[in-house]
N, C-alpha and C positions, 0 to 999 in steps of 0.2 A: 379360557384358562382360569380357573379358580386358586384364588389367592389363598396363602397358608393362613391360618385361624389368628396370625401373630401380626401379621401384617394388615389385619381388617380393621378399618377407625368408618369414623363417620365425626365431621366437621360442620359445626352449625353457628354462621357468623351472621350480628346483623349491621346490615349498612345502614347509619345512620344518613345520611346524605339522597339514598334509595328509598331509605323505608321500610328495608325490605327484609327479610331472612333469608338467608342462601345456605343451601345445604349441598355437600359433598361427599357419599358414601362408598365404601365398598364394602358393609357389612349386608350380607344379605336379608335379613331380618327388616334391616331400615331401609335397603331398595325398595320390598314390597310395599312398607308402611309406608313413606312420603312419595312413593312416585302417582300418588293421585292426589296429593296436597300441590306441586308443583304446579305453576302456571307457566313458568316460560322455562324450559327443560334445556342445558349446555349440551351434556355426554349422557346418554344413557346405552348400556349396555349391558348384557348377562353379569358381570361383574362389578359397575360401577354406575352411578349416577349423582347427579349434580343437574343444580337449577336453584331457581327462585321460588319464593313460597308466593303462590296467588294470590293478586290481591282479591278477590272474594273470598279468600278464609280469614274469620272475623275471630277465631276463637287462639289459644293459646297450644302449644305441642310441648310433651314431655317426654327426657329420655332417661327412664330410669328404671332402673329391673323391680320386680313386684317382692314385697316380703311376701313369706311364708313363713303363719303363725303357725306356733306348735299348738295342739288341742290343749293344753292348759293356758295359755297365751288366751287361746280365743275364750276362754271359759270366764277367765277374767277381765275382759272387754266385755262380755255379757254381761258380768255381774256389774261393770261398772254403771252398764246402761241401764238395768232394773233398777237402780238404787238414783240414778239421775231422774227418772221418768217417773217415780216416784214422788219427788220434789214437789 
């Protein structure tokens, strides 16, 4: 059963006590992304999953949508960095 677009979160707490990160989703974007960071898996199914973040991943996870620069945007981040490298 797929959940309305309204009702989709995704929960990322960490247990100071564990160590650990615990993640709980039902957005499917974030099922695909962390159900291979996952070491010890509670519920996983077409709709939802939830688990602990393994302890062999050593690196840091972010959740946050990408900007997108406008081509003047990016024109000016270029120019920023000729004029830096220049230095």
């Amino acid at each position: 059963m797929k959940l309305p677009r309204s009702e989709q979160e995704t929960i990322v707490i960490f247990d100071v006590e564990v160590g650990k990160w615990h993640i709980d989703t039902t957005y499917p974007t974030h099922i695909r992304k962390y159900a291979e960071l996952l070491g010890e898996i509670e519920d996983k199914t077409e709709d939802r999953l939830a688990g602990w973040i393994s302890d062999e991943f050593s690196g840091s996870f972010m959740v946050k949508k990408r900007k997108t620069l406008t081509k003047e945007r990016r024109q000016q981040i270029g120019e920023q960095l000729r004029k830096a490298r220049e230095l």
